[in-house]
C-alpha positions as CSV (number, residue, x, y, z in Angstrom):
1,X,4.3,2.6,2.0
2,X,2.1,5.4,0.7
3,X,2.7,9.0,2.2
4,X,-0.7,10.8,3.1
5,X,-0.3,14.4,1.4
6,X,-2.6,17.0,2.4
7,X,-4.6,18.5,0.1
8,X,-4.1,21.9,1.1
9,X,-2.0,23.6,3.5
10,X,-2.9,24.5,7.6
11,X,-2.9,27.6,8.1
12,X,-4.8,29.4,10.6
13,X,-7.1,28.0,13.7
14,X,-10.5,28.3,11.7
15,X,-9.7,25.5,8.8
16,X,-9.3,22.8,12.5
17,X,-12.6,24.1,13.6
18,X,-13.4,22.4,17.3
19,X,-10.6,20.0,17.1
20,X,-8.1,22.4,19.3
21,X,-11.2,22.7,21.7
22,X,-11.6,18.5,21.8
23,X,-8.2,18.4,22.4
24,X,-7.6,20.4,25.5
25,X,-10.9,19.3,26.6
26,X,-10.0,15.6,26.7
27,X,-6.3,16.0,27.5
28,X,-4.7,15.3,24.5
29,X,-1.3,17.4,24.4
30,X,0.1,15.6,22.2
31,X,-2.3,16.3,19.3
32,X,-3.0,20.1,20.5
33,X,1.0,20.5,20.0
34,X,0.7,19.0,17.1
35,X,-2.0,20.8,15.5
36,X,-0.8,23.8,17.0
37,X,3.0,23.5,15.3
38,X,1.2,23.1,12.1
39,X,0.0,26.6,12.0
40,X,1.3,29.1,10.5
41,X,3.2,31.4,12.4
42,X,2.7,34.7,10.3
43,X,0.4,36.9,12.0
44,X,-1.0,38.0,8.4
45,X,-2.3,34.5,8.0
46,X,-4.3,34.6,11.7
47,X,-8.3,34.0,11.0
48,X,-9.4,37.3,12.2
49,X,-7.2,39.1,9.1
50,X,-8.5,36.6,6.4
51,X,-11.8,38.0,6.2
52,X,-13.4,39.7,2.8
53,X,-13.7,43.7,4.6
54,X,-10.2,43.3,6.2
55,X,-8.4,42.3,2.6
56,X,-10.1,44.8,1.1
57,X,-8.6,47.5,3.0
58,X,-5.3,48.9,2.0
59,X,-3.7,48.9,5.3
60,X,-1.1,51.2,3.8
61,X,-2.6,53.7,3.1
62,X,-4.6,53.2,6.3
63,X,-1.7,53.9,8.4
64,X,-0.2,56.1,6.3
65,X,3.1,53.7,5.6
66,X,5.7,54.0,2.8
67,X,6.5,52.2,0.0
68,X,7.4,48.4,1.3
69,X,11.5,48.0,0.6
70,X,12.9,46.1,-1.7
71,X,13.3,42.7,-0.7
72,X,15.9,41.7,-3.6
73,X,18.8,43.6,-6.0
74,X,21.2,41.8,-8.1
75,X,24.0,43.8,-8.9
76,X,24.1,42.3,-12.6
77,X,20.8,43.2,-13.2
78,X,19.5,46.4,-11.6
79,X,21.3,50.0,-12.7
80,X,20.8,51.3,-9.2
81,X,22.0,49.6,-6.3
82,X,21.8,51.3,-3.2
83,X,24.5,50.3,-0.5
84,X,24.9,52.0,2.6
85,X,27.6,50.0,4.4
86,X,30.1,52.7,4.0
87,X,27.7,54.9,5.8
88,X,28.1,52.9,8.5
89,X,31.8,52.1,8.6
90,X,32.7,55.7,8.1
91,X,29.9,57.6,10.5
92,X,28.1,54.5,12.4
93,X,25.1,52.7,13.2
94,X,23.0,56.1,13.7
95,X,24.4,57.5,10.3
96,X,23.4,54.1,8.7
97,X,19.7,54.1,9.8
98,X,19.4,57.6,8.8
99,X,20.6,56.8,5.5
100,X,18.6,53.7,5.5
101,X,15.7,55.6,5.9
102,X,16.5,58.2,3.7
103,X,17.8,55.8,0.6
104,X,16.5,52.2,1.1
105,X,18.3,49.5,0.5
106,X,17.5,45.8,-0.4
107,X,17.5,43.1,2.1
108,X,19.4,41.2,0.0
109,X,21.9,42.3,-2.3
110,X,23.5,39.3,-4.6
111,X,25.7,39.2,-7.9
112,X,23.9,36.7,-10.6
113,X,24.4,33.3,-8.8
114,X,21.1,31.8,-8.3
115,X,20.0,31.7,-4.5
116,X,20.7,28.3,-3.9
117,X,24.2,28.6,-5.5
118,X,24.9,31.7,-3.2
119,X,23.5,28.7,-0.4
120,X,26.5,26.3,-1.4
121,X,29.4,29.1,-2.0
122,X,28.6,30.6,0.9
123,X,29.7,27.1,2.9
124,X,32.4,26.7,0.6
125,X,36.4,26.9,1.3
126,X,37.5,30.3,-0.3
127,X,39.8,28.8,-2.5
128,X,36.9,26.5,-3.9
129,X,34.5,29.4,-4.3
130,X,37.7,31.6,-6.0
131,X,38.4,28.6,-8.3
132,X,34.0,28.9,-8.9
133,X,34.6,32.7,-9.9
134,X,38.0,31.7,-11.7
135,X,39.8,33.8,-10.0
136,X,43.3,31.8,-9.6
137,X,46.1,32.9,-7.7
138,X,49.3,30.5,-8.0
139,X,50.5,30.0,-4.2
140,X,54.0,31.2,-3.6
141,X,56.7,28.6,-3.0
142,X,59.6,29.2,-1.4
143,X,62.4,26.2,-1.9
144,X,64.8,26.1,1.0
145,X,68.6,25.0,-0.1
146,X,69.6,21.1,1.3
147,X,72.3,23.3,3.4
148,X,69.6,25.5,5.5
149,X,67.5,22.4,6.0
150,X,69.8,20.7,7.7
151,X,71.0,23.8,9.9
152,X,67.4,24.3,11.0
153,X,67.4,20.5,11.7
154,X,70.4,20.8,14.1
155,X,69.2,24.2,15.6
156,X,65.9,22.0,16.1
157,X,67.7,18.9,17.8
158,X,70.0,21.0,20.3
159,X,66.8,22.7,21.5
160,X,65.5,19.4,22.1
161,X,68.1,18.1,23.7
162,X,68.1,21.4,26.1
163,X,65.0,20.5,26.9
């Protein structure tokens, strides 16, 4: 079987021109859902913003915005990383969104594991993830003499027999 592929990708109502309309108009829900889930969902990608004045406009400086934030910071990489979490543990939520606003920091904030290794360590045991980072730690063992065991056992079979 042969997949059909797309040549390009749907994304807003004006590359389906009447089809929606010929839809509703001869009550065909399933293919109005359907067209209408392949849309994109991101209002920047709506007809009405795609045209040639509207991307020409900075919106900005339009509406007098700052500088977008920093989607991304790797603490290997970048010499300043800005982390306000102990902001917020030591004053709160308030405190954090004043400093937030103040000293931006990334959305994300990762060491130098690729995204999709960050993915898989993230659903992984912590001892896996430790042994990932080499970080060993040799579990304790504590060996109990023949004698104890076989108190605890008794202890353990005159409670039972209690019961």
């Amino acid at each position: 079987m042969n997949a059909i592929q797309a040549s390009s990708t749907l994304v807003n109502e004006s590359q389906l021109g009447s089809r929606l309309n010929h839809a509703i108009g001869s009550n065909r829900r399933g293919e109005f859902g359907l067209l209408l889930s392949l849309l994109s969902a991101d209002a920047r990608d709506m007809a009405q913003f795609q045209t040639a004045t509207h991307r020409s406009n900075d919106l900005r400086t339009k509406f007098e915005l700052p500088v977008a934030q920093v989607l991304l910071n790797q603490t290997d990489i970048d010499d300043v990383v800005i982390d306000n979490s102990y902001v917020h543990q030591r004053d709160g939520a308030a405190a954090f969104r004043l400093a937030n606003v103040l000293h931006q920091e990334a959305l994300v904030i990762r060491k130098n594991e690729s995204l999709e290794m960050a993915d898989v360590l993230a659903n992984c045991e912590l001892n896996i993830r430790n042994r990932y980072q080499q970080q060993h730690t040799a579990p304790s063992i504590q060996l109990t003499h023949f004698v104890e065991q076989l108190q605890m056992q008794r202890q353990m079979s005159e409670l039972i027999a209690q019961a």
